[in-house]
N, C-alpha and C positions, 0 to 999 in steps of 0.2 A: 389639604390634599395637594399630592406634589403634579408640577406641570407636565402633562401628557408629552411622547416621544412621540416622534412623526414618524408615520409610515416609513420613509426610503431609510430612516436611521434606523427604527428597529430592527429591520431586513438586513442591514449593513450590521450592525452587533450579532445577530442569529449564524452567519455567516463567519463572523471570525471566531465566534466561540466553537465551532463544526472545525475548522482549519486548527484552534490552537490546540482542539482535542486530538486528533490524526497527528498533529505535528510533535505531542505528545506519546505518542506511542507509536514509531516508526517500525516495530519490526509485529508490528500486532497480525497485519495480514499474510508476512511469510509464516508465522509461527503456527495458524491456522492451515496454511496449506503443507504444511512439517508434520500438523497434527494430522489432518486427515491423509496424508501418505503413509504414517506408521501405522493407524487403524485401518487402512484397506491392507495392509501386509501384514498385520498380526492376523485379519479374519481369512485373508489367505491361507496363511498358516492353518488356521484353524477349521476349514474345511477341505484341506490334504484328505481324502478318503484311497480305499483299496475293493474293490467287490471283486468277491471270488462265488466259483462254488467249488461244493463237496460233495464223495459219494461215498455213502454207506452198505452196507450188507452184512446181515447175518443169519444163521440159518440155523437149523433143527429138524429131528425127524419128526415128520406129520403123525396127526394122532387119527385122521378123518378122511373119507375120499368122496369126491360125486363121480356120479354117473349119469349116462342116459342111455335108458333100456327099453327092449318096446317090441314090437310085431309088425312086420309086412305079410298081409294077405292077400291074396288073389282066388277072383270067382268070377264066373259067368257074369254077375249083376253084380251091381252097385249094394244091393242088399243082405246077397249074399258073403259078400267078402264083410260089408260091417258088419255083418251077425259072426261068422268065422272070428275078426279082430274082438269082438266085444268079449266070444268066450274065450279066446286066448289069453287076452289083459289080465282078465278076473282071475285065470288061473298063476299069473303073475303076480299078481298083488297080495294073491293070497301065502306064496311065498317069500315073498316080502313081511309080508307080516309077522308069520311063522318064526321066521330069524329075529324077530324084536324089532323092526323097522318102523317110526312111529306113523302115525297120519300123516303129522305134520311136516315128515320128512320127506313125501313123496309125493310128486306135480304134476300132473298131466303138461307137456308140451307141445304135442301137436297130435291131433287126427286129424287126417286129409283123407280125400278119397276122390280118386283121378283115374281119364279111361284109360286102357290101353290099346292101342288101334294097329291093325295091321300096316307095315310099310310097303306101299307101292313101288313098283317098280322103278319108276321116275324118283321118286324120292319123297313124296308128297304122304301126308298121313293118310292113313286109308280107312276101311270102315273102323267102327267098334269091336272088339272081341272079347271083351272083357272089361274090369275093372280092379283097382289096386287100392287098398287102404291100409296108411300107414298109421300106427299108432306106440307113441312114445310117452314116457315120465321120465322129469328129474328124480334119484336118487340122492340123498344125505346120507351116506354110512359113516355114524359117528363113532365105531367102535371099528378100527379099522381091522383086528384079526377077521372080524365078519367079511371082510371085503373077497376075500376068494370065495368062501360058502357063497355070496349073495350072486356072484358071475356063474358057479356051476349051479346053481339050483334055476335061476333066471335060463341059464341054455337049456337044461332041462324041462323046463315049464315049456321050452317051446320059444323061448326070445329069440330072435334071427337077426335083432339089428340093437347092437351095444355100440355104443359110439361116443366116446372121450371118457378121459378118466381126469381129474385132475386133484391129488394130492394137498392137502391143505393142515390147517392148526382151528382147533377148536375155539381156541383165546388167541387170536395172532399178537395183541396189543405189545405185553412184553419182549416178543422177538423185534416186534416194529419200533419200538422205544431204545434198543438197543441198536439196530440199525441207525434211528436218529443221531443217536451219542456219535458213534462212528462217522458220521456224513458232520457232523461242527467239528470233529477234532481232525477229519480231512481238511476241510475249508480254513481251518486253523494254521495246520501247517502252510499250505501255499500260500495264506497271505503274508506268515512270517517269511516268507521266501525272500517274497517282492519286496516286504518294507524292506528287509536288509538289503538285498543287491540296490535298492534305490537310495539309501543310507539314511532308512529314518528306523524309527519307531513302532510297533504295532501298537495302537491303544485301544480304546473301549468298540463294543461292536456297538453298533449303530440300529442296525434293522438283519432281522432272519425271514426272509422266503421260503419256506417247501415249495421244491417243485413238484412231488409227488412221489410214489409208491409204488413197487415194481414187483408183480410177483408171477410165475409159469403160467403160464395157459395150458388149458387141459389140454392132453397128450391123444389122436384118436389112434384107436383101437381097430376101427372098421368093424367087420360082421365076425364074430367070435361062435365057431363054431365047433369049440371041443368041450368034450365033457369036465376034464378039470385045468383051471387055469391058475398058474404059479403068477404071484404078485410081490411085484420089487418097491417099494415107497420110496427110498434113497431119501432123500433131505429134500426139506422146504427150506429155499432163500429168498431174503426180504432186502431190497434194495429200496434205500432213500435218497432222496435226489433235495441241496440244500445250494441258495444261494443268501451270501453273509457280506453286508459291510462294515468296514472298520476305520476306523478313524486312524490317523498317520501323527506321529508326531515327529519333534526334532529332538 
């Protein structure tokens, strides 16, 4: 067994073998700080992005309309005006039905029944004189030629209060899917705008947001009170709203 190394000597060999390693490889730690300067400026490169958005729209003639249709009564009592409103409804609905309007198409929205009070001089409500009950349903007319018959026959029945109409598609899907296409090949173009005037690249898109879906609001009508009413449907449009990022290259 060979003779043990002393402490201070082993510590003194551990040490110059640490120095003649380093003294062996003198550009080891620039080469490392070369390396990680080129990997933080390739992954620069590599996450150059662009986010844009897009706006789509397309349209079509509606094949469907809603409505809302209904009765305001007035009477002496509270119970008179809802019995007046109840037989009014009923003879609404029975026209509605008449037309092929299904159950399921048609909604009660609101009865209310509120007094009416005479106004005082001063300006203040005064007594009671009566009472007022409104009563309204949503309408679906899925067959939109129906739509004039359903408004004259409704005045007819005695309706005094029609209010909005709003134009729509049975299946909106494929007009909406169309809009989509249109709202990425918008967002398409503008980011090729920017890659070029910036002088890169457009490459892969990254991530697609919708912002959402944009279609008319019903249009009011107020109190329609002729016996035949002419109906214009013009066109349903379907706007989509996209935000798209894309990666940039050199």
């Amino acid at each position: 067994m060979g003779a043990a190394i002393p402490w201070p000597a082993a510590l003194l060999a551990l040490a110059t073998v640490a120095c003649a390693s380093a003294a062996g490889h003198p550009h080891s730690h620039a080469g490392t700080e070369e390396h990680r300067a080129a990997h933080h400026a390739a992954r620069h490169q590599r996450s150059a992005t662009v986010t844009v958005s897009g706006v789509g729209a397309a349209s079509a003639v509606p094949d469907m309309a809603e409505i809302s249709t209904g009765v305001v009564t007035q009477a002496p009592t509270a119970a008179q005006a809802l019995a007046a409103s109840s037989q009014a409804m009923e003879a609404l609905l029975r026209s509605l039905e008449s037309l092929g309007i299904a159950e399921r198409d048609i909604q009660t929205t609101n009865v209310s029944v509120s007094p009416q009070r005479r106004q005082d001089r001063d300006g203040r409500p005064g007594d009671i004189v009566g009472y007022e009950v409104v009563n309204q349903v949503h309408v679906k007319v899925r067959d939109l030629a129906l739509l004039g018959r359903v408004l004259d026959q409704q005045v007819a029945q005695g309706a005094n209060s029609i209010q909005g109409i709003r134009f729509g598609l049975r299946d909106p899907v494929p007009l909406t899917d169309e809009a989509r296409k249109r709202a990425i090949a918008d967002a398409r173009r503008r980011a090729e705008l920017y890659a070029t005037a910036a002088g890169l690249t457009l490459g892969r898109v990254l991530s697609v947001q919708e912002a959402g879906t944009v279609s008319p609001r019903p249009e009011p009508m107020g109190r329609v009170m002729m016996s035949a009413v002419p109906v214009a449907a013009g066109e349903q449009e379907i706007q989509v709203s996209v935000t798209v990022t894309y990666a940039l290259e050199r």
